[in-house]
C-alpha positions in Angstrom: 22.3 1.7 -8.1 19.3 4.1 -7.4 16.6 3.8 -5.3 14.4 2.7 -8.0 16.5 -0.2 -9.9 17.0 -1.4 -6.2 13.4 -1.2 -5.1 12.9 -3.2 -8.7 15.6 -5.4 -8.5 14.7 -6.5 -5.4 10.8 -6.6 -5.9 11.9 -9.7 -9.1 14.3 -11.0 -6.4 12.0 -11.6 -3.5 9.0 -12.3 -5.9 11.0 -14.9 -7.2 12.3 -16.8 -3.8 8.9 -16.5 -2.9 7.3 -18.3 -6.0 10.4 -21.3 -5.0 9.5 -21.6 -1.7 5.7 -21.6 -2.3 5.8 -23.9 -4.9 8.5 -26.5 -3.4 6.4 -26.4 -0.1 2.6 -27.2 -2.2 5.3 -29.9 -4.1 6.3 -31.6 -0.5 2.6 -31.2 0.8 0.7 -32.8 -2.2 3.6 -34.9 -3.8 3.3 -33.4 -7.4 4.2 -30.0 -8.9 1.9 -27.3 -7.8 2.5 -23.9 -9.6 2.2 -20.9 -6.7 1.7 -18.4 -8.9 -1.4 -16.4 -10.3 0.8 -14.6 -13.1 2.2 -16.7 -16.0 5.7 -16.2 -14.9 7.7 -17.6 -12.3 6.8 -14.8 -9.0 4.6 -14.4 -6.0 3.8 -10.7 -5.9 2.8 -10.9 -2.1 6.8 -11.8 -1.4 7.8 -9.1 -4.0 5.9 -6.2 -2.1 6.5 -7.4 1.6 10.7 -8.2 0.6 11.5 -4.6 0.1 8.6 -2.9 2.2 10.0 -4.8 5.4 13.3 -4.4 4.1 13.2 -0.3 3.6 10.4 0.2 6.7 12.8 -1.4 9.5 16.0 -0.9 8.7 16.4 1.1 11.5 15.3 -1.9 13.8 18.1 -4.3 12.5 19.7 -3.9 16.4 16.4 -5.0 17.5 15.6 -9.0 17.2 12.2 -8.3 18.7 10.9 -5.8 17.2 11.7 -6.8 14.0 10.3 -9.5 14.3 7.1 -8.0 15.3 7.3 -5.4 12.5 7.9 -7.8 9.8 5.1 -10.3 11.3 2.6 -7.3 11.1 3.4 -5.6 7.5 3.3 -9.1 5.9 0.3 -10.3 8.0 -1.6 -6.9 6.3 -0.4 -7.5 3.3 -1.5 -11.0 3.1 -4.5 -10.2 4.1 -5.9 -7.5 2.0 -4.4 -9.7 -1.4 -6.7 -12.3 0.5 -10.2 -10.3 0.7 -9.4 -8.5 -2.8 -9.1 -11.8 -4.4 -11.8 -12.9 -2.9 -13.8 -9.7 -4.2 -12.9 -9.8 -7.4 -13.6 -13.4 -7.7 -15.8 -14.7 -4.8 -13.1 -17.2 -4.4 -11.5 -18.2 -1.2 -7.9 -18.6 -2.5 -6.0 -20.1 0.8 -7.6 -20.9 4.2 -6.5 -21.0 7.4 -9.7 -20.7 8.9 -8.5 -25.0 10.4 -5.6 -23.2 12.4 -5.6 -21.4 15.8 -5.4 -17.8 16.0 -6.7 -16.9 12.8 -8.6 -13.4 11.1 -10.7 -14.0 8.7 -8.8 -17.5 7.5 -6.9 -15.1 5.8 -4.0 -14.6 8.7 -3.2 -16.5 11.1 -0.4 -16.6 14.2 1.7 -19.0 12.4 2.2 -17.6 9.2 2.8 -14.1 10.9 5.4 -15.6 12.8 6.8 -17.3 9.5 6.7 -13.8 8.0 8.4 -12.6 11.2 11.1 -14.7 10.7 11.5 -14.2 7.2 11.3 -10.3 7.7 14.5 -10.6 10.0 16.4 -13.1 7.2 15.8 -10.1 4.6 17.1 -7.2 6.9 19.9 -9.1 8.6 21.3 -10.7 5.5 18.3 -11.1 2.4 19.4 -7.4 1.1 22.6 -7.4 1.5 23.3 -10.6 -0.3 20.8 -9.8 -3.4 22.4 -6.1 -3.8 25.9 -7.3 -3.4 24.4 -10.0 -6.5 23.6 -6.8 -8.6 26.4 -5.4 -7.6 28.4 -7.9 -10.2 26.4 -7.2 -13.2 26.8 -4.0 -15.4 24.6 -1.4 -14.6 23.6 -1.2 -18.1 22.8 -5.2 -18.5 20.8 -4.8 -15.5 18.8 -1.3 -15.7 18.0 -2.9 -19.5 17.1 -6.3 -17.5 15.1 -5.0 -14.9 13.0 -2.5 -17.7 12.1 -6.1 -20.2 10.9 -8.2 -16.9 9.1 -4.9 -15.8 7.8 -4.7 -19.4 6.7 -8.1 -19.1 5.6 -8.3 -15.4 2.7 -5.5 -16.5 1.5 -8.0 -19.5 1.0 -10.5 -16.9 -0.9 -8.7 -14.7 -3.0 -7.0 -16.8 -3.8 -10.5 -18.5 -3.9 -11.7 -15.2 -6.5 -9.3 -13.7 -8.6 -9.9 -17.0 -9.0 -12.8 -16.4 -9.7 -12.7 -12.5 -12.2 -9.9 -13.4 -14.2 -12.5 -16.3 -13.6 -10.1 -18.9 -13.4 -13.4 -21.5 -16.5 -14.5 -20.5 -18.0 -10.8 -21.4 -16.6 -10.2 -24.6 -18.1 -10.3 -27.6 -18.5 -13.4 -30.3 -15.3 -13.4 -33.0 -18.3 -14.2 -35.7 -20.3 -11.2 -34.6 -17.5 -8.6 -35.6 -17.3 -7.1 -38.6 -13.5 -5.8 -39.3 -11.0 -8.7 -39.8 -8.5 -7.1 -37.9 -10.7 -5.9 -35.1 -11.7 -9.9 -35.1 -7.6 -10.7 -35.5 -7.4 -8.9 -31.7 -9.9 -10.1 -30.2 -9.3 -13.8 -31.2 -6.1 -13.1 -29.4 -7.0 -11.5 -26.7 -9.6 -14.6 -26.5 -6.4 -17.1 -26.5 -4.7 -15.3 -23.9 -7.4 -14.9 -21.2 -8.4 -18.4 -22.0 -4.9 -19.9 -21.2 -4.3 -17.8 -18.5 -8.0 -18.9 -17.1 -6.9 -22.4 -17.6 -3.5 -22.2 -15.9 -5.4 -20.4 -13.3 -7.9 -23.2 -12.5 -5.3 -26.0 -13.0 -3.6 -24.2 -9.6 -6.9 -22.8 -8.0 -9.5 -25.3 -9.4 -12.1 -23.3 -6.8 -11.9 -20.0 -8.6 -15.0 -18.7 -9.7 -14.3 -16.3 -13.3 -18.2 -15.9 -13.8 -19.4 -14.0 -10.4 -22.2 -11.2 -11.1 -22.1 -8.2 -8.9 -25.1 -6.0 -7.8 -24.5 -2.4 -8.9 -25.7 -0.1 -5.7 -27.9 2.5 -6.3 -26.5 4.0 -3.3 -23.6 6.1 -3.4 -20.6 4.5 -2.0 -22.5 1.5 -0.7 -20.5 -0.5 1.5 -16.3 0.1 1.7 -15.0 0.7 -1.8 -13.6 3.0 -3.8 -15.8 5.7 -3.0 -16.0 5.4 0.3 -13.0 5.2 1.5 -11.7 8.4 -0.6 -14.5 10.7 0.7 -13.7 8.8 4.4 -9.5 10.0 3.4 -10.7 13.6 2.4 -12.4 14.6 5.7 -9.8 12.5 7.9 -7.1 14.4 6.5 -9.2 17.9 6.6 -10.4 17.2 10.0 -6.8 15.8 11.2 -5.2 19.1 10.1 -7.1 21.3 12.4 -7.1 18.8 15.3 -3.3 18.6 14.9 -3.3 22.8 14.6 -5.3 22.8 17.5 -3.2 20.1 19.6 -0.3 22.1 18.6 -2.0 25.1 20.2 -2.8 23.8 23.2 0.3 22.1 24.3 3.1 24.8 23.1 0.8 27.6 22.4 1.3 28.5 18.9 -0.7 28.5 15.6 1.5 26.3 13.1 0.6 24.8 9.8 0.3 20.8 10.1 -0.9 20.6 6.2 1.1 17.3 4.4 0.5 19.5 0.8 1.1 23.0 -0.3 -2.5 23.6 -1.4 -5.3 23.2 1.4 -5.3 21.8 4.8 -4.6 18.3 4.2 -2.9 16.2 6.6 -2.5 12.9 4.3 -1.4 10.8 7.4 -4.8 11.2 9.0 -6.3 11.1 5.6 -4.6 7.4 5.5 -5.4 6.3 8.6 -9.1 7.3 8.6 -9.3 5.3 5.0 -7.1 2.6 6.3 -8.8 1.9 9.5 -11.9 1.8 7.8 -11.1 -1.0 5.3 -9.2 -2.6 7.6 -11.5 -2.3 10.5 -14.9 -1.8 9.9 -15.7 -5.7 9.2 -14.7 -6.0 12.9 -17.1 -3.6 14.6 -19.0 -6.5 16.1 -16.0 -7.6 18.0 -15.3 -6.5 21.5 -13.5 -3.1 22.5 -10.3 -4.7 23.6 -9.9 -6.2 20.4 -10.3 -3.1 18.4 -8.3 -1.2 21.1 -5.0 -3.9 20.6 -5.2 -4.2 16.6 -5.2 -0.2 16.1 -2.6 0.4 18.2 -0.5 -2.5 16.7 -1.3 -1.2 13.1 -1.4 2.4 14.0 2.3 2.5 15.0 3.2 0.3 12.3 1.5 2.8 10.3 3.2 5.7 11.8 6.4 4.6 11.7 5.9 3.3 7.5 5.2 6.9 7.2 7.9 8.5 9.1 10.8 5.8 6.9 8.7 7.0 3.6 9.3 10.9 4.1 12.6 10.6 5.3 13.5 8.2 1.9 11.9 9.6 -1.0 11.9 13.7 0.9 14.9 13.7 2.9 12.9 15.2 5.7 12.1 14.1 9.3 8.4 15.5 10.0 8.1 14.5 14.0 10.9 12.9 15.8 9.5 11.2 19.1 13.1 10.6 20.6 12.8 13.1 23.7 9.6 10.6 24.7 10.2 7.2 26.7 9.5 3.6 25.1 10.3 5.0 21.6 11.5 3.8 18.3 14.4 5.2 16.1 12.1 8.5 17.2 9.6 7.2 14.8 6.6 5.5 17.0 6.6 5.9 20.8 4.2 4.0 23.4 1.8 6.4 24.6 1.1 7.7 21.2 0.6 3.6 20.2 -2.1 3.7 22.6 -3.5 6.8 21.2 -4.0 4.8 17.6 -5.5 2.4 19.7 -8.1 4.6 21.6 -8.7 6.4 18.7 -9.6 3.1 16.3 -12.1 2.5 18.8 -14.0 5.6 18.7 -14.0 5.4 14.8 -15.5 2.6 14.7 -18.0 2.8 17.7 -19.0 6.3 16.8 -17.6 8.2 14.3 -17.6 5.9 11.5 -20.9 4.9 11.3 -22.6 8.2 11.1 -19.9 9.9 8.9 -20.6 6.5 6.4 -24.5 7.5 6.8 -23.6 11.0 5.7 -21.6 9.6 2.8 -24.1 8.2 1.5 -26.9 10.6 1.2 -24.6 12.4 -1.2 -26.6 12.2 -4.3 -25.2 9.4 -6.8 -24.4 11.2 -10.0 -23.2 14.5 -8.4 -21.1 12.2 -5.7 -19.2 10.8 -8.5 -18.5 13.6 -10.1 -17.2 15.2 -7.4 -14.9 12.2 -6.1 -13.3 12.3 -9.4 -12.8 16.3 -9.6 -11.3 16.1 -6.0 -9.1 13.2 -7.1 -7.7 14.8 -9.7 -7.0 18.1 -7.4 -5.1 16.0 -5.0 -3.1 14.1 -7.4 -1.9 17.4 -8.7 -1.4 18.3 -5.3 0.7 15.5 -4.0 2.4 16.0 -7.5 3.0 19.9 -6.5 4.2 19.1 -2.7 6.6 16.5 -3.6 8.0 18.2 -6.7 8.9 21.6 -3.9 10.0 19.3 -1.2 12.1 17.5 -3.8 13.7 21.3 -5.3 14.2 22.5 -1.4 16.5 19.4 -0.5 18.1 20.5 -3.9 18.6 23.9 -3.0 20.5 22.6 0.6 22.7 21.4 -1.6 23.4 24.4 -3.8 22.3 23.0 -6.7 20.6 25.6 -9.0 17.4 25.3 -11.1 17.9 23.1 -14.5 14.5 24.3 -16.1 11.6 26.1 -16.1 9.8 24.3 -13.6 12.4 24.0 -10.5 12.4 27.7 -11.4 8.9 28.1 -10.9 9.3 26.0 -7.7 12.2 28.3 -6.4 10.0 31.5 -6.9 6.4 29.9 -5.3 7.7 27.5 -3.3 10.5 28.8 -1.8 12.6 27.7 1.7 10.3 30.4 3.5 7.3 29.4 2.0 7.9 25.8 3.0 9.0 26.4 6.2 5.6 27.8 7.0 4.0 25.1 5.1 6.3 22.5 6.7 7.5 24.5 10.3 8.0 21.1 11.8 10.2 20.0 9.2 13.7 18.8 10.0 16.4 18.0 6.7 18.0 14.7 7.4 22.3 14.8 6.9 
């Protein structure tokens, strides 16, 4: 099975367990059947993500009780929280609280539920994947990739009807009687039906949630931390991290090398990331203390780091640093010291650089700012696109396989192994 019908497999599997647990628990708690779930069917999306995340991500820690543990407890944690404050954007719903128990962020986290998602992290990686791929295992791969592709086809109904509904489209669209064509009406009268139910299932679960929430539209560009924001934030973090990489590079062995993550432009996507990450996940917390700041970026900067080092290595075949030669490391991936530097440097992002650079962000005329987020988004994408598309032909070429068509072709004369080896100098293949 590839890597994608695994990943997908698993996502339904996990999704699914969740939805059972979630459901039987709110069944024990209230005494009556309580459906989990936001979608129509049967999963809890949060489980589906975090299953195979934790699952891919710490592998390598599987020898470690401890630290898988602590791993699980913080990628869950994150992920529970943002689904939390997007929710509650989107909506202006709270949609669980634990703001009652000790040790919480936000109400949205709190210390027991990352230490239930601890636990749970180790159940998938000792024994969850193994038992659910050995279960695919006895199916025929062509039962189960046409399996996987009808609940995938599914899955995206639901969700798009789903985030419809969360977003009140039904109670913005326009009056059956007041359109013209029959068939145009026909739609829309069934579009109607569908919101409607899935509003009404929604409310029967989360009678709180609020469908008809106005928002302010900003005349300032990139007000606040959305969209805009946080992409012109990931554009200068990963310009900027490239040359302070280059020049940290210079400084300590005393050479010029290329720390770019793409093929076109100094880019280093891993800063780019982090500055964007740190900032949405940060920023609400600038009124806390140092200390505080100081312990959650270094927590979520290594967890960070390390995510990024598993990712390349999966879908590139390609180590890009490899810490093992430095004490208090992990699988080479994340080291102590360099922890502490996350931590350090979350602090000065939010205390200093941050705010001005957000201030700067925003003077950036409205219309042109758009425009240009949107041109520069497109450039990346077909970057990213470009990058992976060579890194993907040079781990062919290792393996002597020639070009199939006009565009590996391409890649072999542009992108060849000495082009990317400047590109990429601290590169390593993995066996």
């Amino acid at each position: 099975m590839t890597t994608f019908y695994m990943s997908l497999w698993l996502f339904f599997c996990y999704a699914f367990l969740g939805w059972l647990g979630e459901t039987a628990l709110a069944a024990v708690r209230q005494r009556r059947y309580v459906d989990r779930s936001l979608l129509f069917g049967p999963l809890c999306v949060a489980y589906g993500v975090a299953g195979p995340l934790i699952g891919a991500a710490l592998r390598d820690l599987a020898g470690s009780w401890f630290f898988l543990f602590l791993g699980s407890a913080i990628y869950a944690s994150v992920i529970e929280w943002l689904a939390g404050h997007w929710l509650f954007k989107l909506t202006g719903t709270r949609w669980w609280d634990y703001s009652g128990r000790r040790w919480n962020l936000d109400g949205y986290v709190c210390a027991a539920s990352a230490a239930l998602w601890g636990v749970l992290g180790v159940v998938v990686v000792k024994w969850g994947n193994g038992l659910l791929l050995a279960l695919a295992g006895l199916i025929p791969p062509l039962v189960l990739h046409i399996l996987l592709w009808c609940l995938l086809a599914v899955f995206a109904l639901d969700c798009l009807a789903t985030a419809l509904t969360l977003a009140g489209t039904v109670h913005r669209l326009p009056q059956v009687e007041e359109i013209g064509s029959r068939i145009e009406a026909l739609t829309v009268r069934l579009g109607l039906w569908v919101l409607r139910r899935t509003e009404g299932r929604i409310r029967k679960t989360y009678p709180q949630a609020d469908f008809e929430k106005k928002r302010e539209r900003s005349a300032v560009f990139a007000a606040g931390c959305g969209f805009y924001k946080l992409f012109w934030l990931f554009f200068i973090g990963a310009f900027l991290g490239d040359i302070v990489e280059s020049l940290f590079v210079r400084a300590t062995a005393g050479v010029w090398q290329s720390r770019s993550s793409l093929v076109w432009g100094d880019f280093s996507l891993v800063w780019g990331f982090a500055m964007a990450l740190a900032s949405l996940l940060l920023h609400r917390y600038r009124e806390r203390s140092d200390s505080f700041l100081f312990w959650a970026g270094t927590l979520l900067g290594g967890a960070y780091e390390y995510l990024c080092s598993v990712f390349t290595e999966l879908v590139f075949g390609v180590v890009f640093w490899d810490y093992s030669h430095i004490p208090f490391n992990l699988a080479g991936r994340v080291n102590l010291l360099y922890c502490f530097f996350w931590g350090i440097a979350a602090v000065a992002w939010i205390r200093v650089v941050y705010p001005r650079l957000s201030g700067l962000i925003e003077r950036i005329p409205r219309k042109w700012g758009r425009l240009l987020t949107w041109a520069l988004t497109v450039f990346l994408a077909a970057d990213m696109v470009v990058s992976a598309a060579a890194l993907g032909r040079m781990e062919q070429r290792g393996q002597g396989v020639p070009p199939q068509n006009v565009v590996e072709e391409y890649l072999d004369e542009h992108y060849g192994d000495e082009r990317l080896n400047e590109i990429y100098p601290a590169a390593v293949k993995t066996e």
